[in-house]
PAVO-945106 format. One line per 5 residues: number of its first residue (from 1); for each residue y, z, x of N, C-alpha, C, CB. Coordinates in steps of 0.001 Angstrom, whole numbers, plus 500000, padded with zeros to 6 digits. Glycine has a CB too. Example, Ala and Ser with C-alpha at 12.3 -4.5 7.8 and 13.67 -1.06 7.14 Angstrom:
BEGIN
1	494310/507800/513190/495500/507800/512300/496700/507800/513200/495527/509046/511308 ~ 497750/507080/512850/498940/507140/513670/500030/507870/512900/499402/505725/514084
***
This chain:
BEGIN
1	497292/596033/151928/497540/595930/153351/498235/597183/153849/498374/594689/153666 ~ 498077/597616/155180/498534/598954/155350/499817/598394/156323/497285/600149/156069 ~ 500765/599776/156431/501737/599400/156614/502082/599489/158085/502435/599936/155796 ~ 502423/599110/158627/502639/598966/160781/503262/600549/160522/504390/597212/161892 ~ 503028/601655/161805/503576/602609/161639/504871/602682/161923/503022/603327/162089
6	505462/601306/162454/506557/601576/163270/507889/601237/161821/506525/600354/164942 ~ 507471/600724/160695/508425/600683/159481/508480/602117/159081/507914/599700/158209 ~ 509371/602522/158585/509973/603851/158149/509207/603938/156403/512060/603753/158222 ~ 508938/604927/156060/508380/604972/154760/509576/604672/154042/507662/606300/154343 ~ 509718/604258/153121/510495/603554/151555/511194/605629/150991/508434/602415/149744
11	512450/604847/151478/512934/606331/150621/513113/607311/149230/513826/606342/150764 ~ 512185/606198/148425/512448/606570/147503/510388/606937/147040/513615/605405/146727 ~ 509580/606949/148087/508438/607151/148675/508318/608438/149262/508227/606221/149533 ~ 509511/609141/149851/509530/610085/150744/510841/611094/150120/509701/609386/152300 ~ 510431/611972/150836/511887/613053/150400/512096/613498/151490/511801/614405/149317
16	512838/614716/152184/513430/615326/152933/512984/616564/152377/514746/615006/153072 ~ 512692/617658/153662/512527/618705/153674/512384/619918/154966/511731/618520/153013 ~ 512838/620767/154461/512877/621889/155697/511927/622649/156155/513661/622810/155513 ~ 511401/622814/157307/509882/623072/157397/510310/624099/158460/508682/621701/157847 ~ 509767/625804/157932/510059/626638/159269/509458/626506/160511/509844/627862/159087
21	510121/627018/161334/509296/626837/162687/509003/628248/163358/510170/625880/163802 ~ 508576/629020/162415/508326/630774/163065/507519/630890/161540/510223/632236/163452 ~ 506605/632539/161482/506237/632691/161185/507038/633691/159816/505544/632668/162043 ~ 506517/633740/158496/507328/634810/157405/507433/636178/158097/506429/635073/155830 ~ 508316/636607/158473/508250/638258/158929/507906/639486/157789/509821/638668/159519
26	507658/638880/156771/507427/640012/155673/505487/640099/155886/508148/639337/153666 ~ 504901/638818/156208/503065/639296/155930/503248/639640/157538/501420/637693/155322 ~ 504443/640438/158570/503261/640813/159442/503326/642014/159368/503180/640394/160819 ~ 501714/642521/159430/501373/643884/159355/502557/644999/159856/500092/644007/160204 ~ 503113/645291/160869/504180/645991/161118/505810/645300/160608/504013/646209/162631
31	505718/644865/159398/507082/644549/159044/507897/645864/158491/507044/643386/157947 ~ 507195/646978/158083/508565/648412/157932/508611/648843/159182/508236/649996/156865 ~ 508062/649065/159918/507808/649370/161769/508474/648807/161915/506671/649107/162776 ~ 509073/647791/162189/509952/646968/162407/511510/646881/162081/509441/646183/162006 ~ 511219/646742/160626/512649/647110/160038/513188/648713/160588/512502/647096/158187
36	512179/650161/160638/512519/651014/160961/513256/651231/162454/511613/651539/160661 ~ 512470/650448/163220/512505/650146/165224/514148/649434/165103/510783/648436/166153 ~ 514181/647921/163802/515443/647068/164453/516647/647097/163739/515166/645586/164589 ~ 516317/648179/162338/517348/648289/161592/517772/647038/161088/518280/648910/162219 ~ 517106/646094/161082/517388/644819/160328/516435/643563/160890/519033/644448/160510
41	516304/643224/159528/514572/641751/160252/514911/641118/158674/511783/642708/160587 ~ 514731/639636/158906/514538/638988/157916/513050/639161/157356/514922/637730/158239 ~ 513041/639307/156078/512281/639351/155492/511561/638537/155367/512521/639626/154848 ~ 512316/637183/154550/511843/635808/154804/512528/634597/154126/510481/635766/154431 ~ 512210/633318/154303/513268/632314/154233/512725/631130/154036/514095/632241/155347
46	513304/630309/152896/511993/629011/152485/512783/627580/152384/511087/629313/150617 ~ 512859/626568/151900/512898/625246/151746/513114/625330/150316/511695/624437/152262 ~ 514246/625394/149534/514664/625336/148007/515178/624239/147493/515583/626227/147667 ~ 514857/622690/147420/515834/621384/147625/516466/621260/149023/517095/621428/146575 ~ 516571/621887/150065/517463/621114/151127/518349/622000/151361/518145/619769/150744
51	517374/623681/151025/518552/624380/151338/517593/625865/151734/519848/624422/149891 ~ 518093/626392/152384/517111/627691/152702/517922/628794/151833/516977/628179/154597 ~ 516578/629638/151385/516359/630703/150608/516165/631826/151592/515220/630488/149658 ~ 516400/632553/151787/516437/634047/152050/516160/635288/151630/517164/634259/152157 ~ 515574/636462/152407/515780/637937/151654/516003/638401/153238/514212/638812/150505
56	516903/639906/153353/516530/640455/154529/516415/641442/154686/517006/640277/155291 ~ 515896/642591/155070/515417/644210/154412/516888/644863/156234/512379/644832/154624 ~ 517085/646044/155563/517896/646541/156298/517710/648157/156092/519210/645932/156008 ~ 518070/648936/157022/517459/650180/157021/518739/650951/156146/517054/650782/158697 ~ 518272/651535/155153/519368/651925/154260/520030/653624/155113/518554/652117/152358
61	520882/653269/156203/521851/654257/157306/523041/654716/156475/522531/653336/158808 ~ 523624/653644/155440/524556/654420/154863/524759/654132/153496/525691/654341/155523 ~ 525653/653877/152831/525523/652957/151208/527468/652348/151861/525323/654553/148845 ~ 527684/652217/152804/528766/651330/152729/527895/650205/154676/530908/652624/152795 ~ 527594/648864/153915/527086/648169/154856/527538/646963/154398/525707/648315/155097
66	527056/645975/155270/527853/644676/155414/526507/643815/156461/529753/645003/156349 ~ 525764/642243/155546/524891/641503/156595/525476/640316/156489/523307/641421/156392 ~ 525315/639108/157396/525852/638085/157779/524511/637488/158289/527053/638286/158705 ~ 524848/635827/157981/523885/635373/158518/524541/633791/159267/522687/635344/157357 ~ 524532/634004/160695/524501/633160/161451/524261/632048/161615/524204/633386/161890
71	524792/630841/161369/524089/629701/161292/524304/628269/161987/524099/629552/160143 ~ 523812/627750/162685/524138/626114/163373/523343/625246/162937/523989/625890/164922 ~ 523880/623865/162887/523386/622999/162834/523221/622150/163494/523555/622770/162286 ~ 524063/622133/164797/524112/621395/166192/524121/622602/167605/525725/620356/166183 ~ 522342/623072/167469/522004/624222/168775/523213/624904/169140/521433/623514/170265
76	524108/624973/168165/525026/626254/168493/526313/625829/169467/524043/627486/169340 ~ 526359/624427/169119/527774/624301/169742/528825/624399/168954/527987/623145/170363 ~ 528918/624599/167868/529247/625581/166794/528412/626359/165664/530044/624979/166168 ~ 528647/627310/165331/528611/628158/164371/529236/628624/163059/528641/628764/164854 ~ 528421/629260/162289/529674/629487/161001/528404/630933/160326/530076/627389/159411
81	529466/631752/159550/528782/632778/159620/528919/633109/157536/529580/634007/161000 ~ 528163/633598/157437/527605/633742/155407/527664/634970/155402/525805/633230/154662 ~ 528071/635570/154561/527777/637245/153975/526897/636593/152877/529380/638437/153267 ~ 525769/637549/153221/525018/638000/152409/524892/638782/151184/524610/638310/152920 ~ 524461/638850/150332/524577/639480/148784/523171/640321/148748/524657/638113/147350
86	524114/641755/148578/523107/643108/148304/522691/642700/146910/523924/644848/148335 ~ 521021/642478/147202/519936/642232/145623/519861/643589/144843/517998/641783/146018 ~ 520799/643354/143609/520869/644957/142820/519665/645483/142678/521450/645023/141301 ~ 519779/647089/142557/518187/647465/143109/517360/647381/143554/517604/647578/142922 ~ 517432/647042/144790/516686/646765/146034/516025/647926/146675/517566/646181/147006
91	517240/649053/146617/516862/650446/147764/515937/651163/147350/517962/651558/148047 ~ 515138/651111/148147/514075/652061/147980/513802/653169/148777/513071/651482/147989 ~ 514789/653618/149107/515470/655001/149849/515392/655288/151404/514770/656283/149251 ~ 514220/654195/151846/514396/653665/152971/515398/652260/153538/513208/653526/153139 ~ 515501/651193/152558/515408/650184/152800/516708/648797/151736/513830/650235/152672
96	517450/648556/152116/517827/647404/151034/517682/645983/151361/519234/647499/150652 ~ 517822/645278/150679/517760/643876/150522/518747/643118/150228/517020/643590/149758 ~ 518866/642185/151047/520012/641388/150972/519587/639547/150578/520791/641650/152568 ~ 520248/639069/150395/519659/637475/149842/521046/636836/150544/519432/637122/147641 ~ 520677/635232/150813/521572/634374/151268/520693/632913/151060/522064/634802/152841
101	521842/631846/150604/521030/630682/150633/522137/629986/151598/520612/629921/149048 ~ 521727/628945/152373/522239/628177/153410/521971/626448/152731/521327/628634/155002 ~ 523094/625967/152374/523058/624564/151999/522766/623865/153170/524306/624056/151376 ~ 521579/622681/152862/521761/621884/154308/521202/620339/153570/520522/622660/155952 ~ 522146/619841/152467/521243/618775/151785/521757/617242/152455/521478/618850/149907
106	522813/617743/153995/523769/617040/154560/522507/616559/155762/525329/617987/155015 ~ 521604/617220/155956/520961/617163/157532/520206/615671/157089/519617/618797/158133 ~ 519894/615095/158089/519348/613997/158632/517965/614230/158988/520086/613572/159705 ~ 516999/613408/159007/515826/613342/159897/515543/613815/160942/515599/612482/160172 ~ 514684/614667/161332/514830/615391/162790/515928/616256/163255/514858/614441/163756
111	516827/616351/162570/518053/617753/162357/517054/619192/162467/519022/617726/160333 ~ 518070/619661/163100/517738/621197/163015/518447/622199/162534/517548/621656/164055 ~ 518335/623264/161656/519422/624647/161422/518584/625683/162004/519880/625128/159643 ~ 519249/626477/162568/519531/627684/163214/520193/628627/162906/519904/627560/164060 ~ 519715/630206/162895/520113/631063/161912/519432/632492/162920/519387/630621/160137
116	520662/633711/162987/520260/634818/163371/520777/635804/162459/520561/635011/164647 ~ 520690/637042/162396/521146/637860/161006/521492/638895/161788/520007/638252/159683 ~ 523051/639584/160982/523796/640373/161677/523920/641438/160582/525088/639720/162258 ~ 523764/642736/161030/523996/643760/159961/524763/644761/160823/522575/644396/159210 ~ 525969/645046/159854/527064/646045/160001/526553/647465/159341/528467/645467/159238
121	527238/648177/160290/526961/649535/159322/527312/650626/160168/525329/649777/158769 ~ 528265/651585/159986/528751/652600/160945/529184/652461/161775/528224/653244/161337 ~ 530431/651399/161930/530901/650978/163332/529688/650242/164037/531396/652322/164248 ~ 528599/649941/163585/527783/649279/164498/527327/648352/163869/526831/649945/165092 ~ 526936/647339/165178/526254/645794/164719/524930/645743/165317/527135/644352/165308
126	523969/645486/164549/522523/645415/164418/521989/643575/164353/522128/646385/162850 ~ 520960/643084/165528/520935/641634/165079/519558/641478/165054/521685/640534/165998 ~ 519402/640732/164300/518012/639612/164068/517754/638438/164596/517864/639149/162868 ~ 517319/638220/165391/517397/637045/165954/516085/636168/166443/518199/637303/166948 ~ 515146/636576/165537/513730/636251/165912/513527/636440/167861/513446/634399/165267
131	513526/637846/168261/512967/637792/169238/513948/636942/170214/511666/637345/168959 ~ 514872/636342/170090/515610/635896/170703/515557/634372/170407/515438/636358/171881 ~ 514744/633522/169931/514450/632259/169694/515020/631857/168647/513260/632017/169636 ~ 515305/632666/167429/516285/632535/166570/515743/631948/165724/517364/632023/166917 ~ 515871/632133/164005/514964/631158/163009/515508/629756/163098/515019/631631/161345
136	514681/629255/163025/514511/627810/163156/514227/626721/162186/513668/627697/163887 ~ 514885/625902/161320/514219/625182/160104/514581/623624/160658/514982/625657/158358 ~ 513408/623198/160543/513300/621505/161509/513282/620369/160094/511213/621255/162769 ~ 514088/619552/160137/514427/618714/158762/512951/617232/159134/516788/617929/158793 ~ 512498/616743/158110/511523/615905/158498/511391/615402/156669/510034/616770/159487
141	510854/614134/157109/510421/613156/156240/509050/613418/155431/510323/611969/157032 ~ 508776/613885/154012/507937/613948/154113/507465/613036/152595/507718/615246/154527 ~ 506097/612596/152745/505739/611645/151872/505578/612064/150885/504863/611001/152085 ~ 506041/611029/149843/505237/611356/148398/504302/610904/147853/505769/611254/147482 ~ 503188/611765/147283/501576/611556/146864/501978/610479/145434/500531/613462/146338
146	501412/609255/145827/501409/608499/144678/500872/609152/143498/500740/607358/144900 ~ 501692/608875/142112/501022/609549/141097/499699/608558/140439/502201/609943/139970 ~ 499027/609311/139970/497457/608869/139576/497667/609227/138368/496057/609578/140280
***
């Protein structure tokens, strides 16, 4: 018998997971154009258990720098901010890499995190912020494929 849609799937049927809502900035064709133009762009950022994964390329201006990554979980009526960790040997004389993971194994159904990326460097602050819309990871229910 199938199940009325309006019962919630069996939780132990379903898991939780973070599903981006923008596109990877590393497959688009102008992603060093980019990094060169904004001096800082996330690279890209995934769903690891209930927690986002990260890389973020930054224009290598000096060898003393500093990235942060911005983050809400309630549209920014507060905030809280992560330093990021320079990935050893990263530079490739243009460019370094930075990594950050964001725990979120706390979010609920239909929760949202929100995340913009801040890079220091020479007295100056450089941001990422997807275009202004800001990365976006939308929390949702998702089923599990009966095993066969």
């Amino acid at each position: 018998t199938a199940r009325p849609a309006s019962i919630p799937a069996h939780p132990l049927l379903s898991k939780l997971v973070l599903v981006p809502l923008f596109q990877q900035p590393a497959g688009c064709p102008r992603f060093i154009e980019d990094v060169r133009r904004n001096k800082v762009l996330l690279e890209n950022a995934m769903d690891v258990d209930m927690a986002v994964q990260g890389t973020v390329r930054v224009l290598n201006m000096d060898y003393h720098k500093s990235v942060l990554i911005r983050y809400s979980y309630d549209n920014w009526q507060t905030f809280r901010d992560l330093h990021a960790s320079y990935v050893p040997n990263s530079c490739d004389g243009f460019s370094d890499k930075f990594s950050f993971t964001i725990y979120a194994h706390f979010l609920v159904e239909g929760q949202k995190l929100s995340f913009a990326v801040c890079f220091r460097c020479l007295g100056q602050e450089f941001w990422d912020s997807n275009a202004g819309r800001n990365y976006t990871f939308h929390c949702y229910r998702k089923p599990l494929l009966p095993k066969t």
